[in-house]
PLY file of the C-alpha trace (Angstrom):
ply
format ascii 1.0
element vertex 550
property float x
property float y
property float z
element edge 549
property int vertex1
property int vertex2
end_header
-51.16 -2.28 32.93
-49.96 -4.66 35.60
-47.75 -7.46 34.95
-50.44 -10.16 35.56
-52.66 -8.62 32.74
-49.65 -8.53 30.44
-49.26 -12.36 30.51
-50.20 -14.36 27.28
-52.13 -17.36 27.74
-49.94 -20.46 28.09
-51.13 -23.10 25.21
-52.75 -26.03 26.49
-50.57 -28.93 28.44
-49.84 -32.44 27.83
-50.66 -35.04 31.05
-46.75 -35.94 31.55
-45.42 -32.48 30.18
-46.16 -28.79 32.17
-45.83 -26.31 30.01
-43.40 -22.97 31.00
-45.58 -19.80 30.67
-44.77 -16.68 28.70
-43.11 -14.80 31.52
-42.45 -11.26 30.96
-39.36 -9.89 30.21
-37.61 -8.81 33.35
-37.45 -5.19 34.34
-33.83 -3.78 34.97
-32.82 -0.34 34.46
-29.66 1.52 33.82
-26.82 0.64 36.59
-28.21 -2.62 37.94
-25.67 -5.56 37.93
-26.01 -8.87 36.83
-24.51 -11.55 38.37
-22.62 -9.22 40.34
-20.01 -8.15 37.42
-22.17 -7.28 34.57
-23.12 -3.05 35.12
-25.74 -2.19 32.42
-25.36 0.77 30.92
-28.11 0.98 28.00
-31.01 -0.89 26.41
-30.14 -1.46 23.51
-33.82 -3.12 22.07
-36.93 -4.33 24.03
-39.20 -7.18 23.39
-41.97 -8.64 24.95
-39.99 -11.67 25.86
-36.57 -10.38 26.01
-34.32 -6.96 26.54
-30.86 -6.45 24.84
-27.99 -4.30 26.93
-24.99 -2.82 26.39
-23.13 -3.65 29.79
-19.44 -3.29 31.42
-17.79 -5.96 32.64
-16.30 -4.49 35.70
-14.38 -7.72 36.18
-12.53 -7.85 32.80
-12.82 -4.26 32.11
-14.82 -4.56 28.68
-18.03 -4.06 27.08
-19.87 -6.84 26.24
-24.08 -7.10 24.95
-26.15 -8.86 26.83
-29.62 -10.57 26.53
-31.98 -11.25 29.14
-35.07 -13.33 29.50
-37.29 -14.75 32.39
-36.14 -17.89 33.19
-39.46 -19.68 33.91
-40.53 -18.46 30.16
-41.40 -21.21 27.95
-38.16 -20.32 25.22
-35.91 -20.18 28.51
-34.48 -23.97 27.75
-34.10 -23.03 24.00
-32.31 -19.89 24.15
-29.59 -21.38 26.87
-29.21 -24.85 24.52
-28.69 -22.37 21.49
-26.20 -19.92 22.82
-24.35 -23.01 24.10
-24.27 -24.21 20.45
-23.16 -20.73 19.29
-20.25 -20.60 21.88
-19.28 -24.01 20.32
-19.03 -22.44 16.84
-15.76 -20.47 17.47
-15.72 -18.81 14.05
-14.62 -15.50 14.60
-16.69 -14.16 11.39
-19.41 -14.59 14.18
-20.18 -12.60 17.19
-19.16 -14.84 19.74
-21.08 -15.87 22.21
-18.92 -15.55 25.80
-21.52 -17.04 28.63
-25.00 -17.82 29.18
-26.61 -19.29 32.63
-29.61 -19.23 34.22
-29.62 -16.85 37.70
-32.27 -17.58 40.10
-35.22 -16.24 38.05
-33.18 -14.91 35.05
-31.24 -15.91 32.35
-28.90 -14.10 30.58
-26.73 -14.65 27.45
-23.51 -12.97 27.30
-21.91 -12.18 23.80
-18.84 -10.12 22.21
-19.26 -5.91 21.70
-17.45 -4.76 18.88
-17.57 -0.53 19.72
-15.50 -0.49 16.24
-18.49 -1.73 14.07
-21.13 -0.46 12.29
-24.11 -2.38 11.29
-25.30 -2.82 7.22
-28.48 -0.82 8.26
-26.48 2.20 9.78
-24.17 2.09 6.66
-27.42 2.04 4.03
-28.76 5.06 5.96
-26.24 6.69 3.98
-26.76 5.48 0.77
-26.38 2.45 -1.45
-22.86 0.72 -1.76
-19.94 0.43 -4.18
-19.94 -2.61 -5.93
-16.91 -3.48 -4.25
-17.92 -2.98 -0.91
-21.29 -4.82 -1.77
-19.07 -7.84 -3.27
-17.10 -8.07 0.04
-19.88 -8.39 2.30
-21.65 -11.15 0.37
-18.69 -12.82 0.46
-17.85 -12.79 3.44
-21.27 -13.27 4.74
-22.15 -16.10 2.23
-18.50 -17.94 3.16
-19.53 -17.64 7.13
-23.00 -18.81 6.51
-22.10 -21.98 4.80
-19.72 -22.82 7.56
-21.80 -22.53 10.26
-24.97 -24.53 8.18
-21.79 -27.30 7.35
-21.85 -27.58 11.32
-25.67 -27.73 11.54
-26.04 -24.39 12.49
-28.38 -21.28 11.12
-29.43 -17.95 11.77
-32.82 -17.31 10.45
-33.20 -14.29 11.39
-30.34 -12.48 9.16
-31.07 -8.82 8.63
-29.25 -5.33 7.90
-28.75 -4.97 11.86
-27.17 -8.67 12.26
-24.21 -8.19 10.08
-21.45 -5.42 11.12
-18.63 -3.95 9.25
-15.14 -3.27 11.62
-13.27 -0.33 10.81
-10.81 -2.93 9.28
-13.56 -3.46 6.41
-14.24 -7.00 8.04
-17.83 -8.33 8.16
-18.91 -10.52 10.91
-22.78 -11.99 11.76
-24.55 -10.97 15.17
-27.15 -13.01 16.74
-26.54 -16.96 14.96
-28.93 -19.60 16.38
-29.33 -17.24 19.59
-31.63 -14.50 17.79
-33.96 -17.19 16.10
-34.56 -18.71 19.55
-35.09 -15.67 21.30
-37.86 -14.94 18.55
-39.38 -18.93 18.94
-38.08 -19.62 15.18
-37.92 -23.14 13.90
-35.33 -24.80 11.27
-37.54 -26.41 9.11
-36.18 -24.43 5.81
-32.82 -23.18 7.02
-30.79 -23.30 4.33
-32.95 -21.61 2.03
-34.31 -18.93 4.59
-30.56 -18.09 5.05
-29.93 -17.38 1.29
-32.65 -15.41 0.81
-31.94 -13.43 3.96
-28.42 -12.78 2.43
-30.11 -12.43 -1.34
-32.13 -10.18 0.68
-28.95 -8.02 1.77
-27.38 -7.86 -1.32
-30.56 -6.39 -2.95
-30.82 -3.92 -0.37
-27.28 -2.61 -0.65
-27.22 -2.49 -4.52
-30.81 -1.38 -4.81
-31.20 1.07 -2.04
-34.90 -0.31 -1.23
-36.27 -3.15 0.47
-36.99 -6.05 -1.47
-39.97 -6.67 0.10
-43.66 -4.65 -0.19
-42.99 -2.81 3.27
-40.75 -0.29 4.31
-38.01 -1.93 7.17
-34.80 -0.95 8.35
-35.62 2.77 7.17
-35.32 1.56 3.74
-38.55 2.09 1.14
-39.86 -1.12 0.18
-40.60 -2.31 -3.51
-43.91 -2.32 -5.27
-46.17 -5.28 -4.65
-47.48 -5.61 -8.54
-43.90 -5.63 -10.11
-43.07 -9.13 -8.69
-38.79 -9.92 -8.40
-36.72 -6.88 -10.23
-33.08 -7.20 -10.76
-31.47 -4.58 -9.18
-29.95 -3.43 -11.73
-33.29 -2.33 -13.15
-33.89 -0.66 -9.84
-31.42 1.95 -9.98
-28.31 2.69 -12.84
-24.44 2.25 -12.37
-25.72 -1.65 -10.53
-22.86 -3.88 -11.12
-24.82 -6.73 -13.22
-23.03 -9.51 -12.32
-23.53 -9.17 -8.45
-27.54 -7.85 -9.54
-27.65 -11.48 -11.08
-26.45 -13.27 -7.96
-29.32 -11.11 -5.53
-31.92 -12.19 -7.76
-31.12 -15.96 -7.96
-31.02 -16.09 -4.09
-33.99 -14.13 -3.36
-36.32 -14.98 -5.89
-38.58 -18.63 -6.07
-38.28 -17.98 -9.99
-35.35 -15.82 -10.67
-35.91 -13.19 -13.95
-33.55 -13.84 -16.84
-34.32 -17.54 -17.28
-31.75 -17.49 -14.11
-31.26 -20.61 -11.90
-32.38 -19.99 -8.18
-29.91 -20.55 -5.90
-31.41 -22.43 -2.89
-28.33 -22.97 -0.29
-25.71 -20.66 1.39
-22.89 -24.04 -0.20
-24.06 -22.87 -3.89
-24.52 -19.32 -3.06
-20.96 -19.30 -2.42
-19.95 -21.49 -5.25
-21.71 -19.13 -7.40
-20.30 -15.70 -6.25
-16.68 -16.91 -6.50
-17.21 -18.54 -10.10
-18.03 -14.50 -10.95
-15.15 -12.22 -12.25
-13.89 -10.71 -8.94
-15.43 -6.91 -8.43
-12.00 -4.72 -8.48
-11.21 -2.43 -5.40
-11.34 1.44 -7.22
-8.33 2.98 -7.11
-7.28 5.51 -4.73
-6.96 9.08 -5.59
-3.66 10.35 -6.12
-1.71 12.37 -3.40
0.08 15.86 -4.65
2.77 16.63 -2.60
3.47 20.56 -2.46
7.48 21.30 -2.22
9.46 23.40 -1.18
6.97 24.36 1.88
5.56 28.10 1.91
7.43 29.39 4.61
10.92 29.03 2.86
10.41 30.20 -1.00
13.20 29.15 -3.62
16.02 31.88 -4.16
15.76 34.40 -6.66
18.73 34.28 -8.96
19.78 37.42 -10.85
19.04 36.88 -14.84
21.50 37.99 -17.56
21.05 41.14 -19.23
20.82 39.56 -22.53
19.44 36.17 -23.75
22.48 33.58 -24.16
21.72 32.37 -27.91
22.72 28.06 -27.60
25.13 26.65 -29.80
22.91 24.97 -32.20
21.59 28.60 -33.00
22.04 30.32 -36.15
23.86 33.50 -35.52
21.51 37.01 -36.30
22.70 38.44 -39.55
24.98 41.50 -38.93
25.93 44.59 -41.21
29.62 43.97 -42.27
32.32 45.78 -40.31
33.92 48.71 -42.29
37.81 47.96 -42.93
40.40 48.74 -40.50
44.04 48.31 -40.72
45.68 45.22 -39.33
46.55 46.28 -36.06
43.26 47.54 -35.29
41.68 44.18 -36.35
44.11 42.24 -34.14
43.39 44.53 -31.38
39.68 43.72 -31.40
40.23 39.91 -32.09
42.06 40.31 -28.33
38.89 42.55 -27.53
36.87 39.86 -28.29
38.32 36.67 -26.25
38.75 38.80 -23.50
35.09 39.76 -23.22
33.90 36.06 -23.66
36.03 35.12 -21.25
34.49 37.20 -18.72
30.62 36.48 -19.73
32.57 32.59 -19.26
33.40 33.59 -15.20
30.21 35.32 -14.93
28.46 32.69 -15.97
30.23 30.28 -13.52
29.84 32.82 -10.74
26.53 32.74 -11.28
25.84 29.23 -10.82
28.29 29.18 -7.99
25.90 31.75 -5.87
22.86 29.01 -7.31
24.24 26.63 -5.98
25.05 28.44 -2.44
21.50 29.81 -2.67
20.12 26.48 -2.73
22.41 25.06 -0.01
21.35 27.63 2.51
17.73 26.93 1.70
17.98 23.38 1.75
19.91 23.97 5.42
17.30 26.05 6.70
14.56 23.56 5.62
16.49 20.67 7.30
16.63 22.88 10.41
13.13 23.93 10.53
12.02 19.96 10.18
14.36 19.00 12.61
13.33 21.50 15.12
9.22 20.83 14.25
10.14 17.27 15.30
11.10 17.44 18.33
15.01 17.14 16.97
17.85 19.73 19.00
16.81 23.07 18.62
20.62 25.05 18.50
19.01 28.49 18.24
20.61 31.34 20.89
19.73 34.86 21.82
22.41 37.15 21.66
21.61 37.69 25.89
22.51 33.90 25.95
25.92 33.87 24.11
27.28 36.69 25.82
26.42 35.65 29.30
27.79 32.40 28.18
25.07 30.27 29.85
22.31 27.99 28.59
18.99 28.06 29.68
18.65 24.29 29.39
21.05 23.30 31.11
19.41 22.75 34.09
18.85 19.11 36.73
18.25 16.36 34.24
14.60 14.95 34.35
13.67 11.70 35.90
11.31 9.30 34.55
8.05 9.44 36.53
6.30 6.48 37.27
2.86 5.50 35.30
0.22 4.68 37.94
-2.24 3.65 34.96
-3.51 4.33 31.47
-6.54 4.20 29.42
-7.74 4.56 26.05
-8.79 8.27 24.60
-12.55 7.68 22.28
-14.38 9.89 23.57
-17.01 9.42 20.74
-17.52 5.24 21.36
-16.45 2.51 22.56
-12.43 2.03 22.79
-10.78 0.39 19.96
-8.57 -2.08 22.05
-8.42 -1.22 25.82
-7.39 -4.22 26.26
-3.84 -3.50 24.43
-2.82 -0.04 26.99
-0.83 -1.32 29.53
1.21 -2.66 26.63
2.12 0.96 25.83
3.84 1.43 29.22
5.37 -2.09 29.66
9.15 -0.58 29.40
8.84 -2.77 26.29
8.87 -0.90 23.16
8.88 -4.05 21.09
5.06 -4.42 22.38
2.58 -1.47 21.66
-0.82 -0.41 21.27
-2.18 -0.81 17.74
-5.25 0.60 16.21
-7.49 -1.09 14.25
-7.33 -1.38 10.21
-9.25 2.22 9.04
-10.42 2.08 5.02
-10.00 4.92 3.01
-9.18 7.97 4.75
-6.19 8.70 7.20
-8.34 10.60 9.74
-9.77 7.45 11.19
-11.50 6.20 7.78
-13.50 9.68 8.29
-16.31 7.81 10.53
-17.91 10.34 12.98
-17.43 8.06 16.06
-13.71 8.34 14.90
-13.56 12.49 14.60
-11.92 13.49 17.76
-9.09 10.75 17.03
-7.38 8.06 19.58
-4.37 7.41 21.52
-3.04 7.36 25.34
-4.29 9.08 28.29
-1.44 8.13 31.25
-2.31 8.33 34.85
0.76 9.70 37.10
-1.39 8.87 40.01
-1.03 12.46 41.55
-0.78 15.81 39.90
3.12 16.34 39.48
5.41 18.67 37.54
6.51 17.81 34.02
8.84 19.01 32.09
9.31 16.27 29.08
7.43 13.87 27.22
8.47 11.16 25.11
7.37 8.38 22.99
8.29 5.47 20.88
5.50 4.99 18.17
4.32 1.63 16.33
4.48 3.29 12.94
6.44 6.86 11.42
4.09 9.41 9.66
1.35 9.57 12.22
-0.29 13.19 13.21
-0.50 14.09 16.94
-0.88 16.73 19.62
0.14 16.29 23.25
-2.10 17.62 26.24
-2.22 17.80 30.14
-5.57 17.76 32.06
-6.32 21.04 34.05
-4.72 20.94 37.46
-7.45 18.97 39.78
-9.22 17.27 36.85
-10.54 13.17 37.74
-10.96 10.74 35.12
-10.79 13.08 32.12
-12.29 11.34 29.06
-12.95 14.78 27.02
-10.88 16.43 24.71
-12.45 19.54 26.54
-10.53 17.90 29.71
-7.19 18.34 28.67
-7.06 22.30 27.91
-3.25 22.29 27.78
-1.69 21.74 24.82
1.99 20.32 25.29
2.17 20.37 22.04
0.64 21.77 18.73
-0.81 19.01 15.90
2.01 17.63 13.64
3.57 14.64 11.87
6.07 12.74 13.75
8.34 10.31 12.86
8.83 6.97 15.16
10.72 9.00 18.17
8.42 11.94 19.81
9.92 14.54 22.02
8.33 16.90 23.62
10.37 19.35 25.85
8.61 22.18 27.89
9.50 25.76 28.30
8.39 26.06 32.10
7.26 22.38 33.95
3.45 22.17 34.38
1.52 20.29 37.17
-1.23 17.64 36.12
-1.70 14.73 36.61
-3.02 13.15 32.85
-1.28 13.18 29.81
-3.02 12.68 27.00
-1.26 11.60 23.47
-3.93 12.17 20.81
-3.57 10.74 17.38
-5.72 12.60 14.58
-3.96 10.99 11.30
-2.94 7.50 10.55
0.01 6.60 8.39
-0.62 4.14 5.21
-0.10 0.79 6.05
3.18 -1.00 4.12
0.61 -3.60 2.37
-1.12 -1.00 0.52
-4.84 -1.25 -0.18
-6.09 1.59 0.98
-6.08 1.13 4.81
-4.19 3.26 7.84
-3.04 1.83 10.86
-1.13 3.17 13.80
-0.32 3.28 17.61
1.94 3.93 20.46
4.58 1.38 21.59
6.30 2.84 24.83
5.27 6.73 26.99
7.49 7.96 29.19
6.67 11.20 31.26
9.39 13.00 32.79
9.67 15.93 35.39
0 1
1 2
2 3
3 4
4 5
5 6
6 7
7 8
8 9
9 10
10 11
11 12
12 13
13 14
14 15
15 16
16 17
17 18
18 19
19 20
20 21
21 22
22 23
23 24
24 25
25 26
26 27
27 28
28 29
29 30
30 31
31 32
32 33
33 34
34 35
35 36
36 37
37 38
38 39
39 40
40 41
41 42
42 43
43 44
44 45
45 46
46 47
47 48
48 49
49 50
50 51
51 52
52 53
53 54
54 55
55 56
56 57
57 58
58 59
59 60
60 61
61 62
62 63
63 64
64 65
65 66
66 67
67 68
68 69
69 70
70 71
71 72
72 73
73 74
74 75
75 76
76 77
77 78
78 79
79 80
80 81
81 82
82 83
83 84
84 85
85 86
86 87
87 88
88 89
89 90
90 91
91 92
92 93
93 94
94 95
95 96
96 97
97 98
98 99
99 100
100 101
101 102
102 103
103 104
104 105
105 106
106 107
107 108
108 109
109 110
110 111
111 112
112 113
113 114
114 115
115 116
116 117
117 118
118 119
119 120
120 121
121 122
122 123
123 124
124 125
125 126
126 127
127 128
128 129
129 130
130 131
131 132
132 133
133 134
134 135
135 136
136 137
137 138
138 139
139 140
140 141
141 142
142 143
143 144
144 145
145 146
146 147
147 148
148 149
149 150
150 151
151 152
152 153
153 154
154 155
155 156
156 157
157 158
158 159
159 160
160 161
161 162
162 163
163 164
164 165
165 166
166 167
167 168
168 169
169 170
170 171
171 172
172 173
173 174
174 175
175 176
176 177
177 178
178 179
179 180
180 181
181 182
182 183
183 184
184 185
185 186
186 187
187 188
188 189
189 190
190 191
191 192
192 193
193 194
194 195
195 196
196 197
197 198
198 199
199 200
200 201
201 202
202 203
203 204
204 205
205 206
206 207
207 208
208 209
209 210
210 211
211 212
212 213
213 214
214 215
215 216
216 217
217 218
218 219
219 220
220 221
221 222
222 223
223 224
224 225
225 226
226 227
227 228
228 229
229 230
230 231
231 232
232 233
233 234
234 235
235 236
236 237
237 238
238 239
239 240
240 241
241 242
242 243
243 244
244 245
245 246
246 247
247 248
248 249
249 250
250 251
251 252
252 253
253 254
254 255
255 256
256 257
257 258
258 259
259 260
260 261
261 262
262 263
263 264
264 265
265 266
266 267
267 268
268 269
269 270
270 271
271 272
272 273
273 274
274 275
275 276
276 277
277 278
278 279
279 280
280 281
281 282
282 283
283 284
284 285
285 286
286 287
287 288
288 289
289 290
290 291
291 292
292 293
293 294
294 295
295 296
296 297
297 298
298 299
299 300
300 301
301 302
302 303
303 304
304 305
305 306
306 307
307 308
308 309
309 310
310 311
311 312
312 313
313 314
314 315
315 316
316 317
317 318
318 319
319 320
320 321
321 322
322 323
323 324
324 325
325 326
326 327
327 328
328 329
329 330
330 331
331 332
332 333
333 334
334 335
335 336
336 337
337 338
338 339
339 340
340 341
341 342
342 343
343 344
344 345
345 346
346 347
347 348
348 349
349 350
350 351
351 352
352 353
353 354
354 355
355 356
356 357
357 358
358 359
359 360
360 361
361 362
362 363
363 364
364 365
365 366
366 367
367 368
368 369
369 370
370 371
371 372
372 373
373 374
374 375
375 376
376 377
377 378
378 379
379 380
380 381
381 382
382 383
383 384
384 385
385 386
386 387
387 388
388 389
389 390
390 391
391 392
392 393
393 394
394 395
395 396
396 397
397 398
398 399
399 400
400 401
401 402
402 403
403 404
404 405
405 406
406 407
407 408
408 409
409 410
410 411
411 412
412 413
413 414
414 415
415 416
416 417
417 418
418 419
419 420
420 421
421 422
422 423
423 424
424 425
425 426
426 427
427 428
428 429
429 430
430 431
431 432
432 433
433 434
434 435
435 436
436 437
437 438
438 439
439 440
440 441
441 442
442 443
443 444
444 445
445 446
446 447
447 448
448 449
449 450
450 451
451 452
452 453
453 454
454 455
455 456
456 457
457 458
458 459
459 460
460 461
461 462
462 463
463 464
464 465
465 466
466 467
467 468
468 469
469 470
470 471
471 472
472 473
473 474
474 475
475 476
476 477
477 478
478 479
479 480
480 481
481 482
482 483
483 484
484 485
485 486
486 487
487 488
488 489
489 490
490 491
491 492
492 493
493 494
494 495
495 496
496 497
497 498
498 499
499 500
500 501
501 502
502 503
503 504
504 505
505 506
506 507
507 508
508 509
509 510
510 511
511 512
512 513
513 514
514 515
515 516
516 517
517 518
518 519
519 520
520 521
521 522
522 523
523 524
524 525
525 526
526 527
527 528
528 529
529 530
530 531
531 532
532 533
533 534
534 535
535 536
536 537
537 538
538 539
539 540
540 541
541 542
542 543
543 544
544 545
545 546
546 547
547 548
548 549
């Protein structure tokens, strides 16, 4: 079909007032720039009016989402005047918007891209939530909501793929005012078609189904003839209280003999009046000690039990009579044989307590040589020559050309923050986002391959040593090198080298090599986070200061 057949008829104009036409949405493709700085790199959604992108901007070095739209289209005017209200907001529970202008015969609306975030429909594909997690996002979305309708703005178009969680466990709203005008949406009702949008959400992520008769956002929709179910009726284990608060949003006449709830000000009044839903408490850790490698001494056992003093003494036949000397003889028998189970006795715990020296020695040994501390093992070709290997030109600091961030599963979690890792100040550093639940990265599969530092010597060189200052102690790395030759690595597959093997560091890393090796990339791959002092259940981590040396 050509374009001119895919034009909708314009309505009818007033004498004083033309009327724009429905133009289109403009054709662009992967690669094309936008006003010369925007690259886009994939389409994210398509209209008939509009196309979404995920572009670079090759002028700040970031992602960032993009909308465009024909600018002679009849919404043109409103989409422009609403992003300009959304920029306004500055609410950072909101997706902000970062630019929008109008480009010879396009328009295009620049907003925030959060690679850390998943959106509410992703995270339902999975399952329904914990009450917890369902509490926190009406929360916060109810609390941002009523903000932005107390500065006469709304959303009205508020659905599983407009709110996103951060791997912090934050929830912030994609899409206010912008969305609705894209979609030629009107205000007349906005305050209650924003509660039940969010009633809406809560249903969905208690419930597991669609509130409504059809099936959306690959979730099965509810029976036409049953009319407004709580929840809780839905599907067992609902928490009741936050069942309660869906229905009285959502529904014109709420089951219960419930009040509805008709504005995103008493939606939030309501849900904090309820008893706060409780985090669940963390399983336990068990530590295993002593380590496998280095078993506990085996102490020798005494031939015979020693009976304790609070035992009554075994009945024994009575001794036959001897003659006075004799019986003096064995009293002196006697003390001199409990003397001597007395210095065993000691002598045995003497060797215990050597035995448990020398293990506790070798275990401080073996830790301090898995981290990186002074290894002061010798062969005996090395003490009798009288030389040490190491003792060789000290290494010089080489200088760092340039850095990046290592996701090579999505977007980075703060580019932004590398240089800070090279700086020469270790009191600055690159931090990772807030991850919930799990050290590996809160166990998301964008997450699996880890984060850190890839460092750019500018030209392949020889190293020898590698050493870092990190943000937080108890974090689980490996150090690589990209194969001799290699260009903007990004892979784990690019760095084939491994500098060192996966382990748990404290805040110091060193890493010195055998035999020097020539690349030009270093990569410094974090796998684990530590726990974060606050508690609560979240891991945090980063790199404050690299240094390469060869």
């Amino acid at each position: 079909m050509d374009a001119a057949a895919s034009h909708t008829s314009a309505p009818e104009a007033s004498a004083d007032e033309p009327v724009a036409p429905l133009l289109p949405a403009p054709v662009r493709h992967s690669g094309d720039k936008v006003a010369g700085r925007y690259r886009l790199e994939e389409c994210i959604s398509q209209a008939g009016v509009f196309t979404s992108w995920r572009a670079v901007d090759e002028k700040l070095r970031r992602a960032v989402g993009i909308h465009l739209l024909a600018a002679g289209h009849e919404r043109s005017r409103a989409v422009l005047a609403a992003a300009r209200s959304a920029a306004l907001l500055g609410d950072p529970r909101f997706v902000q918007v970062l630019d929008a202008v109008t480009d010879g015969d396009l328009v295009y609306i620049i907003r925030e891209w959060l690679p850390d975030a998943t959106d509410l429909g992703t995270l339902l594909a999975a399952g329904p939530m914990e009450p917890y997690d369902a509490y926190q996002m009406v929360r916060q979305v109810t609390d941002a909501v009523a903000a932005a309708h107390r500065r006469g703005q709304s959303h009205l178009r508020l659905t599983p793929k407009c709110v996103l969680r951060t791997d912090s466990g934050q929830f912030r709203i994609n899409g206010i005012a912008v969305d609705a005008a894209l979609h030629g949406l009107s205000d007349d009702n906005a305050e209650q078609d924003d509660t039940r949008a969010i009633g809406a959400l809560l249903y969905a992520a208690l419930a597991h189904r669609w509130p409504y008769p059809e099936d959306k956002y690959d979730l099965q929709g509810m029976p036409r003839h049953i009319g407004c179910v709580p929840p809780d009726q839905v599907r067992a284990g609902v928490h009741r209280g936050l069942s309660e608060i869906a229905v009285q949003a959502l529904c014109e006449e709420p089951p219960r003999h419930l009040e509805p709830i008709t504005t995103p000000e008493d939606l939030a009044k309501a849900i904090a009046l309820m008893p706060k839903v409780r985090q669940p408490e963390p399983e336990p850790v068990t530590a295993v000690y002593p380590p496998q490698g280095y078993p506990k001494p085996a102490y020798p056992k005494p031939a015979a039990p020693m009976r304790s003093a609070f035992q009554s003494p075994a009945p024994a036949a009575a001794p036959p009579p001897m003659a006075p000397a004799v019986a003096t003889q064995a009293s002196v028998v006697r003390r001199s044989r409990g003397g001597r189970a007395v210095r065993w006795t000691a002598a045995v715990l003497l060797l215990a307590a050597l035995g448990l020296g020398s293990w506790g020695l070798a275990d401080h040994l073996r830790h301090q040589n898995d981290s990186g501390g002074p290894d002061t093992r010798r062969n005996s070709a090395e003490v009798n020559s009288g030389k040490d290997p190491r003792q060789h030109a000290p290494a010089k600091p080489l200088t760092i050309e340039g850095a990046t961030e290592f996701s090579p599963l999505s977007g980075p979690i703060a580019e932004e923050k590398v240089p800070l890792a090279y700086d020469g100040d270790p009191s600055t550093a690159w931090v990772t986002a807030h991850f919930n639940g799990q050290p590996n990265f809160g166990n998301l599969p964008q997450r699996a391959q880890g984060s850190g530092i890839v460092v750019d010597l500018g030209s392949v060189k020889s190293i020898s040593e590698v050493k870092a200052t990190l943000y937080a102690a108890g974090q689980q790395l490996d150090v690589r090198a990209a194969a001799d030759g290699a260009s903007d690595p990004r892979r784990l597959a690019d760095f084939p080298t491994v500098l060192r093997d996966s382990a748990t560091v404290g805040t110091q890393l060193n890493v010195e090599l055998k035999a020097p090796v020539r690349t030009r990339y270093v990569l410094i791959r974090i796998t684990s986070l530590p726990p974060e002092h606050s508690g609560g259940g979240t891991y945090r981590g980063g790199i404050s200061e690299v240094q390469v040396l060869g």
